[in-house]
C-alpha positions in Angstrom: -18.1 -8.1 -7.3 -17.3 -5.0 -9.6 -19.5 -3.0 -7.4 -17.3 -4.0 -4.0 -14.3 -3.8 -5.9 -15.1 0.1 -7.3 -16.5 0.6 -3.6 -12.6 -0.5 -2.0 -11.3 1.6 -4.4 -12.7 5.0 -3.5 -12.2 3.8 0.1 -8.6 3.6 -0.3 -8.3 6.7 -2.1 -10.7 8.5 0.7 -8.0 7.2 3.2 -4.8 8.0 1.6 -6.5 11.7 0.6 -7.5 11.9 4.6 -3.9 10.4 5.6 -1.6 12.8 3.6 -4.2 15.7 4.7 -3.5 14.6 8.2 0.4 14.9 7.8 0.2 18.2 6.2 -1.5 19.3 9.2 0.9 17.8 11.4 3.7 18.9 9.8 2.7 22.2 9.9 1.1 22.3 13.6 5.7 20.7 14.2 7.1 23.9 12.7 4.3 26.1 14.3 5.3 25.0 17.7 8.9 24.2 17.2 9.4 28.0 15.5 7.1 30.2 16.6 5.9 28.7 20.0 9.4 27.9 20.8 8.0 24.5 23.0 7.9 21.8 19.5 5.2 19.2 20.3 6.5 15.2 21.3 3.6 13.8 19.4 4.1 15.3 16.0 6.9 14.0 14.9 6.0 10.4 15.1 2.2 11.0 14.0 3.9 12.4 10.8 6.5 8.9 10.4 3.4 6.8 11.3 1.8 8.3 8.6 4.2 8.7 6.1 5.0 5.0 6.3 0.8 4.4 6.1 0.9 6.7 2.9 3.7 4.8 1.5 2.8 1.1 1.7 -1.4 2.0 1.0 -0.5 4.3 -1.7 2.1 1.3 -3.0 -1.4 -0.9 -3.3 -3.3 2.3 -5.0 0.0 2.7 -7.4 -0.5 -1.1 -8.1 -4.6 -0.9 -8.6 -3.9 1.8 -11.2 -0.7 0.3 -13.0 1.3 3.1 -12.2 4.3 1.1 -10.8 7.9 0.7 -12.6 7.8 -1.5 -15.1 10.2 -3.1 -17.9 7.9 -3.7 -20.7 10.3 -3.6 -23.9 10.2 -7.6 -23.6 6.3 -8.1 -22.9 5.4 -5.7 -25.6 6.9 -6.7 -28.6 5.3 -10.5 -27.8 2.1 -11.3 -29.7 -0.8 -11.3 -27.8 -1.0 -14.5 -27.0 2.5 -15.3 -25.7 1.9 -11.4 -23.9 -0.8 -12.7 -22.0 1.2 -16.0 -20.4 4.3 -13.4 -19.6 1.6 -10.9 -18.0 -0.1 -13.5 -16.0 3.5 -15.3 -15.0 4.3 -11.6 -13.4 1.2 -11.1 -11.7 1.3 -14.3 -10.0 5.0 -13.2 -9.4 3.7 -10.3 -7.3 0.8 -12.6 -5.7 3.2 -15.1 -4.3 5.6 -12.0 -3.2 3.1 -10.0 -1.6 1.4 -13.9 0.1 5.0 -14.7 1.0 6.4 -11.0 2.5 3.6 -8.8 3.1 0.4 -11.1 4.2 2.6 -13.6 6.1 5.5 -11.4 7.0 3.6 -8.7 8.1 1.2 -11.0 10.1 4.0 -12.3 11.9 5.5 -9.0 12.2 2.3 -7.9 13.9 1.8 -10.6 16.2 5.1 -10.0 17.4 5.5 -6.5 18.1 1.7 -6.8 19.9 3.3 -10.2 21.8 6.0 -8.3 23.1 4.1 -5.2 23.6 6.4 -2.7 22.0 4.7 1.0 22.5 5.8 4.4 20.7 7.8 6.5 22.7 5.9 9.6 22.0 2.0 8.8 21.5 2.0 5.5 23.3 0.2 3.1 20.9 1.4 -0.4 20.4 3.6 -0.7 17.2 1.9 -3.6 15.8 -1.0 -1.2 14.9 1.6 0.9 13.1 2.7 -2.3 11.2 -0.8 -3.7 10.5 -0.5 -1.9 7.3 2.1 -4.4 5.8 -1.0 -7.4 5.9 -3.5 -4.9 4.6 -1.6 -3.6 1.6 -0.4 -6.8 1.1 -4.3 -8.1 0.8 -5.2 -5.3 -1.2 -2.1 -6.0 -4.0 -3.0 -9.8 -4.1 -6.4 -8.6 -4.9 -5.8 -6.3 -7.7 -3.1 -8.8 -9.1 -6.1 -11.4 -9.1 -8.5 -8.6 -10.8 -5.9 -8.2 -13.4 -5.4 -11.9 -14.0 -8.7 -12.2 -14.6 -9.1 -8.8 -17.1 -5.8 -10.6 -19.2 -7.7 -13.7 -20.0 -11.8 -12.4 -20.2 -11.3 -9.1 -21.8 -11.0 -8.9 -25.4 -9.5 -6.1 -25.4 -5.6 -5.1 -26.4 -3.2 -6.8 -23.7 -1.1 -4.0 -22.5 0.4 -3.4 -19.6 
């Protein structure tokens, strides 16, 4: 399970490396042609919003994976271990039911709509339930790593810190 688990991990990195690589390029390639070309592309604007939303919900799940999210821990760490353990695990299943409730269920919902309806980009033509497939994906990946650190809080015998 560790093994899969490190696997997913340098797959999401690998993706979010390639994505914001990808809206560099397309940024650039909009002021090339806009400025220099004088004739902007149609495509390159929403290629870079597609992305950017992409990079920011993935990269929310990554952020999660490596605890790099906000976080008010004045209460949680001046608890003793053992009452910082119950208040770590009642937030992490916090976030589980959240990201069950909005971003696995919503975002499925959200998806099956848009590709009901058929709702297309104006500029590159794609369906924008592909665009919002993200939301279910993320939303999997946090309830994941929220179970992983459940898991670390009660078998690891090491200092409970968040």
């Amino acid at each position: 399970m560790k093994t899969l688990v490190t696997l997913l991990d340098k797959f999401l990195a690998g993706a979010l490396i390639t994505a914001m690589a990808a809206i560099l390029l397309t940024v650039i390639w909009q002021v090339i042609s806009r400025y220099l070309l004088a004739d902007p592309a149609s495509v390159t604007e929403e290629l870079s919003r597609f992305l950017l939303i992409w990079i920011g919900i993935l990269g929310a799940a990554y952020a999660y994976k490596e605890k790099a999210h906000l976080g008010f821990n004045l209460i949680v760490n001046r608890q003793k271990r053992a009452v910082r353990r119950v208040l770590l695990t009642f937030v992490e299943l916090s976030v589980i039911i959240f990201c069950a409730a909005v971003m696995s269920y919503g975002g499925v919902e959200l998806v099956s709509i848009t590709l009901e309806l058929e709702q297309i980009s104006a500029a590159l033509g794609i369906k924008m339930g592909f665009v919002y497939v993200v939301l279910p994906i993320s939303g999997g990946l946090i309830i994941l790593y929220a179970i992983i650190n459940i898991i670390n809080l009660w078998h690891n015998e090491q200092e409970v810190t968040e």
